[in-house]
Structures are given as structure tokens and as C-alpha cells.
Backbone as CSV, one residue per row, in Angstrom:
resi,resn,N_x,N_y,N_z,CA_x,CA_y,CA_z,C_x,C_y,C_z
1,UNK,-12.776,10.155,-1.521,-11.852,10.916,-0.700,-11.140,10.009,0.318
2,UNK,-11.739,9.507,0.785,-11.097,8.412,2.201,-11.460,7.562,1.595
3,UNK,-10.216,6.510,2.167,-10.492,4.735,2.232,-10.061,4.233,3.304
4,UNK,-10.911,2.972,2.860,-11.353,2.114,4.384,-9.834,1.696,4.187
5,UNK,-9.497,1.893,5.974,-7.343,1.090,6.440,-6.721,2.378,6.072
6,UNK,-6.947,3.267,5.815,-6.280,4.857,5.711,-6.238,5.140,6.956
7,UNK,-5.030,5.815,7.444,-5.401,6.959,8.837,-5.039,7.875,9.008
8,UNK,-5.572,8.869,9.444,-5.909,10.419,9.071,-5.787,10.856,10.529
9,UNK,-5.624,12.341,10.765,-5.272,12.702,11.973,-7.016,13.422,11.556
10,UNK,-7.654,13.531,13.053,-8.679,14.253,13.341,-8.638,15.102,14.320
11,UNK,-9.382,15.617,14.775,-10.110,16.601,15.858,-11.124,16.030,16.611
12,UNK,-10.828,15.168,17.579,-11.877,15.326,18.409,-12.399,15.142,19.373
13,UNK,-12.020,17.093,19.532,-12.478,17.634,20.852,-13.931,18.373,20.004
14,UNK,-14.618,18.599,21.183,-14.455,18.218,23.041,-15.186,16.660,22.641
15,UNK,-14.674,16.568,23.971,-14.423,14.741,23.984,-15.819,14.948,25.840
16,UNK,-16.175,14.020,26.108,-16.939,13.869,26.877,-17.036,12.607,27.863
17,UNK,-16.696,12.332,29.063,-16.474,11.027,29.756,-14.980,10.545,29.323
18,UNK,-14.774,8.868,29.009,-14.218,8.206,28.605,-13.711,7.994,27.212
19,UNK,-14.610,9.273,26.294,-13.953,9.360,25.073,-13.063,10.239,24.700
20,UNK,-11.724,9.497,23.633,-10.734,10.113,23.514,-11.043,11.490,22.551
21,UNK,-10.074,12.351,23.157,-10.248,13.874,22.723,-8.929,14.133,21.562
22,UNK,-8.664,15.414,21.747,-7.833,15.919,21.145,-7.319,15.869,19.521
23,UNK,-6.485,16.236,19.168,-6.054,15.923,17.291,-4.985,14.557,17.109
24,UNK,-5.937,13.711,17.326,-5.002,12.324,17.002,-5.266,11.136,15.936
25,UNK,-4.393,10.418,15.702,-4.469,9.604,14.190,-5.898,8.410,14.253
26,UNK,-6.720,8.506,13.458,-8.053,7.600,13.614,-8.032,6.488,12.233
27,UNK,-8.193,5.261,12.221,-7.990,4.374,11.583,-9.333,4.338,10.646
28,UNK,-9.919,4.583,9.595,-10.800,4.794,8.820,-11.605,3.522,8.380
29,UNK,-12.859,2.716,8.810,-13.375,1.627,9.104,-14.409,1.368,8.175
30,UNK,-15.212,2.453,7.779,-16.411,2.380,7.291,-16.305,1.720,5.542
31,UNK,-17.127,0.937,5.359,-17.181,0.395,3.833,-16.907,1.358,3.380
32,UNK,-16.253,1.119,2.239,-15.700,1.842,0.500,-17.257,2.261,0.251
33,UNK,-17.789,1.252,-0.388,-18.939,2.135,-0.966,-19.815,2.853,-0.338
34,UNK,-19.920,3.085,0.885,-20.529,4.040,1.422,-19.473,5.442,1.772
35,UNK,-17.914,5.011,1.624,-17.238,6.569,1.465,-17.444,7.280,-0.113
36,UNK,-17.560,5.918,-0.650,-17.700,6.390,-2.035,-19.065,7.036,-2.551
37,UNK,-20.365,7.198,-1.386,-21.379,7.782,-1.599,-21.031,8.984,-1.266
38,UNK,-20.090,9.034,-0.852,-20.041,11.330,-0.268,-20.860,10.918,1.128
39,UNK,-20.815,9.946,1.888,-21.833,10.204,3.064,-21.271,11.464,3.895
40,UNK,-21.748,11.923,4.663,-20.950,13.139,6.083,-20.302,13.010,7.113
41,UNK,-20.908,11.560,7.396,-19.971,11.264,8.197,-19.285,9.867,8.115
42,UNK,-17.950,9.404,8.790,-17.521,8.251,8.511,-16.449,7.749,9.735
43,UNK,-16.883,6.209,9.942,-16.966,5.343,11.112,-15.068,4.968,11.258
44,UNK,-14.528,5.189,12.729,-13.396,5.322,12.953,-13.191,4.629,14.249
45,UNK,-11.546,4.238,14.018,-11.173,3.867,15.679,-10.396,4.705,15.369
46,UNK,-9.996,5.549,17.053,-8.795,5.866,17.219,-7.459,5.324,17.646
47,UNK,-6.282,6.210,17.864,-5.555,5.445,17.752,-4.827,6.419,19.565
48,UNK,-4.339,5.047,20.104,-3.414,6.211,21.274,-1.863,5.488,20.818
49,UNK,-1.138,6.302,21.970,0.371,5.814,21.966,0.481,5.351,23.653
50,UNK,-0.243,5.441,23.981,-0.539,4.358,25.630,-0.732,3.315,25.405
51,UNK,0.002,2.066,24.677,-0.210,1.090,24.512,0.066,0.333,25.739
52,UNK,-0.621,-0.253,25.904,-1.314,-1.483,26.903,-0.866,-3.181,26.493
53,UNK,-0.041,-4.476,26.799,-0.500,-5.416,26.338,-1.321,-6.355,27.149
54,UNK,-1.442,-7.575,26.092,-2.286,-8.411,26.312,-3.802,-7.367,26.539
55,UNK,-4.323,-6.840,25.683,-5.862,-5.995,25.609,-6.869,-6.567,24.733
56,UNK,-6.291,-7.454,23.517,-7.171,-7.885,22.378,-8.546,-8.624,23.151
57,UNK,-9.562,-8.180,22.322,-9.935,-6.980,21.290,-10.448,-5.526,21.811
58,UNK,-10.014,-5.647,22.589,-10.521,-4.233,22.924,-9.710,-3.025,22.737
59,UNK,-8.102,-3.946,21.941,-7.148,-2.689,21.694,-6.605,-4.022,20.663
60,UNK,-6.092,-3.308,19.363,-5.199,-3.688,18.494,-3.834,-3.202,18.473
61,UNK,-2.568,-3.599,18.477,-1.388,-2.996,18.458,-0.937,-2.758,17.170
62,UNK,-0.556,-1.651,17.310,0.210,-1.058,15.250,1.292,-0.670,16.021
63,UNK,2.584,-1.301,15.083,3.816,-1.120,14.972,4.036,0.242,14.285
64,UNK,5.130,0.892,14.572,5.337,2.133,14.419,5.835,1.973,12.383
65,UNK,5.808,0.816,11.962,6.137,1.305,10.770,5.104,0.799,9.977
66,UNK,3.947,0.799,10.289,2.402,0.943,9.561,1.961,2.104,9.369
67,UNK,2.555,3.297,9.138,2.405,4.574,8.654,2.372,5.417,9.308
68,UNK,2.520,5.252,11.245,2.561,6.139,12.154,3.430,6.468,12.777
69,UNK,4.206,7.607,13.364,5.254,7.705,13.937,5.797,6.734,15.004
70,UNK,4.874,6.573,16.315,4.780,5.739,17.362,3.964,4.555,17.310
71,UNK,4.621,3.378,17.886,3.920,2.928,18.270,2.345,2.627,19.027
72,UNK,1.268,2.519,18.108,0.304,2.432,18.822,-1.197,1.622,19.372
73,UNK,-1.857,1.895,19.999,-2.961,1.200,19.942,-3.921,0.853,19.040
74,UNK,-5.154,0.287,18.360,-6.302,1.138,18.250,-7.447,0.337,19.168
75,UNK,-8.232,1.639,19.240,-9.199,1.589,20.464,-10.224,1.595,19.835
76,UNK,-10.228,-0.218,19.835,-11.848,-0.791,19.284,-13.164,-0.842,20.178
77,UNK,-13.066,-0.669,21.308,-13.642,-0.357,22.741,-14.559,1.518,21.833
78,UNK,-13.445,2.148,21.383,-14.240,3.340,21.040,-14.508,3.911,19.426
79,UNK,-15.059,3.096,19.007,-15.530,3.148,17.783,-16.512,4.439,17.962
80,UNK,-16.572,5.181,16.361,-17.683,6.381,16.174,-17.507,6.718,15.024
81,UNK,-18.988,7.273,15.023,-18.801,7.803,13.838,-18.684,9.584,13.703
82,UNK,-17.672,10.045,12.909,-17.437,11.576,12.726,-17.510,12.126,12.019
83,UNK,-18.507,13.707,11.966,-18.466,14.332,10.627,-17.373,14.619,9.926
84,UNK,-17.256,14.777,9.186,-15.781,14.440,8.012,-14.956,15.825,8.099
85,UNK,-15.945,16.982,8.496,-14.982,17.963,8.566,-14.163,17.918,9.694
86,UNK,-14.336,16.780,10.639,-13.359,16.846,12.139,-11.540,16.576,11.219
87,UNK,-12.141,15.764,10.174,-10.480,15.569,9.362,-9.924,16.503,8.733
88,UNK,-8.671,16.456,9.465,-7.457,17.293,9.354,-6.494,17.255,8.110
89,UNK,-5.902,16.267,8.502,-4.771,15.905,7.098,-4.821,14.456,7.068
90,UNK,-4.404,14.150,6.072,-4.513,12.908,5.439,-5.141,12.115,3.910
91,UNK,-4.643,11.045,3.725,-4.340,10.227,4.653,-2.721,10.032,5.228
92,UNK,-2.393,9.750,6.250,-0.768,9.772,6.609,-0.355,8.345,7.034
93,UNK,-1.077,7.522,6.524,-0.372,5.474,6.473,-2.091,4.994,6.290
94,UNK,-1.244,3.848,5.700,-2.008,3.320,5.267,-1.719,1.556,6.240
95,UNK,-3.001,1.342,6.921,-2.551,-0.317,7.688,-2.724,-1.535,6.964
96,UNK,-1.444,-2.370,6.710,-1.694,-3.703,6.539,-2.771,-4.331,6.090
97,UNK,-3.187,-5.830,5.012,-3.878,-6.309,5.810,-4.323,-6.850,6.483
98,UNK,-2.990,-7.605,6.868,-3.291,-8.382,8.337,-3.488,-7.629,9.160
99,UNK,-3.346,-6.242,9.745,-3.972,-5.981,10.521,-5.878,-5.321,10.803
100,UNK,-5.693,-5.370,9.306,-7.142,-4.744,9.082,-7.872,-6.118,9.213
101,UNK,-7.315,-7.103,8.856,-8.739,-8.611,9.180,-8.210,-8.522,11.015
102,UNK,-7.539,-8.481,11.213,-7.260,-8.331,12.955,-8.431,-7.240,13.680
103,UNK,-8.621,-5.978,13.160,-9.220,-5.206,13.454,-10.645,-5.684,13.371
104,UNK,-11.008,-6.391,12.181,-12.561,-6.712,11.835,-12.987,-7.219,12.835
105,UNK,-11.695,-8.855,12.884,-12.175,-9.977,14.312,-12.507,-9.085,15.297
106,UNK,-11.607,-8.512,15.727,-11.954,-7.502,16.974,-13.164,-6.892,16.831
107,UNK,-14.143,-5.978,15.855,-15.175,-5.304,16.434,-16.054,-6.212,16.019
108,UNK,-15.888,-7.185,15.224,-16.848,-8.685,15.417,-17.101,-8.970,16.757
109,UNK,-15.941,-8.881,17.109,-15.979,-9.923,18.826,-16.670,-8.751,19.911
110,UNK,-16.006,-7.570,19.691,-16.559,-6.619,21.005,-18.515,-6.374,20.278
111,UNK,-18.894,-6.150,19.312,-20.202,-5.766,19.040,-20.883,-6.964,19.217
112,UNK,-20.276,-9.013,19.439,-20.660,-10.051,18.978,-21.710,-10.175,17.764
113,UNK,-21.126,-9.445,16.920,-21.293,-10.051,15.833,-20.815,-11.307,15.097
114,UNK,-21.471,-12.011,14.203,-20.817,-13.204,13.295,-19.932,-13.240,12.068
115,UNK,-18.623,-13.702,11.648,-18.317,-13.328,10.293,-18.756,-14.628,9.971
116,UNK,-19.131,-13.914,8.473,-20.127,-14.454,7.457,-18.801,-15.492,6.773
């Protein structure tokens, strides 16, 4: 059903503290073969249109013609994982992949993890 660099608009409210709420576009992260198990839930950044520069990695910038209307962020700072029924429609773009190895470095660097 989903693939990993797809982005899909979700749901999700209610949001709590510092995490983003509402029905907005989430960048779809989690390995293929574990979407390809039917798991329930599956691992996302979101995306805002409050773009910020100079943020890397704690924000990636997507150009408005990577499948989204606006110009936007994604907010590698708020990675999660969501039950699948929070997804709405989609998928509605599909990102690059230069920006998807951009995205990796980034939650490499914020989790300090190593690429292999």
C-alpha cells in the first residue's frame, strides 16, 4: 500500500506539547519490506510550510515541485510512528532521491546513528 519517499496527507490530531497536529502532508520513512508486511503502523516525518533556513538536520527543505503544493519543511526533529488509519489520501508526490539520501543523513545525524 505505501512506499518508503511517498507523501500522504494524515491526521494528526490531537497533537500534544511540541508535536505537530492537524491534517498535513507526512513523508513516508519506514523500510519497504516492513510496509510490505501489512505492519499497523508506519514511521513518518512531517511536513510544515513554516520553513525556516539554515535548520539542517533538524529540518529538510522540499521545493514546491517535489509533489507538494508549497514549499516545505520536513521535520526530522519529529519523527513517529502512526497507525495507518490516521492516512487520509494518498499518495500525493512522490520525493526525489536526492532528497531522500538527504533525509537519511539527517535522522542518521539527529538519532547519531552510523551509515553503514
Amino acid at each position: 500500500m505505501f512506499k518508503r519517499g511517498e507523501i500522504w496527507l494524515a491526521n494528526l490530531n490531537p497533537s500534544q506539547g511540541t508535536e505537530p497536529g492537524k491534517i498535513r502532508p507526512v513523508l513516508v520513512i519506514q523500510d519497504q519490506a516492513l510496509l510490505d508486511a501489512g505492519h499497523p503502523s508506519t514511521l513518518i516525518v512531517p511536513l510544515t510550510t513554516n520553513v525556516l533556513k539554515n535548520t539542517e538536520p533538524l529540518r529538510i527543505h522540499v521545493p514546491a515541485s517535489s509533489g507538494i503544493k508549497q514549499s516545505s519543511d520536513l521535520l526530522i526533529d519529529q519523527i513517529r510512528a502512526i497507525d495507518n488509519r490516521r492516512f487520509i489520501k494518498g499518495p500525493v508526490g512522490r520525493l526525489p532521491a536526492a532528497i531522500i539520501k538527504k533525509v537519511d543523513d539527517a535522522i542518521c545525524e539527529v538519532m547519531g546513528l552510523q551509515m553503514l
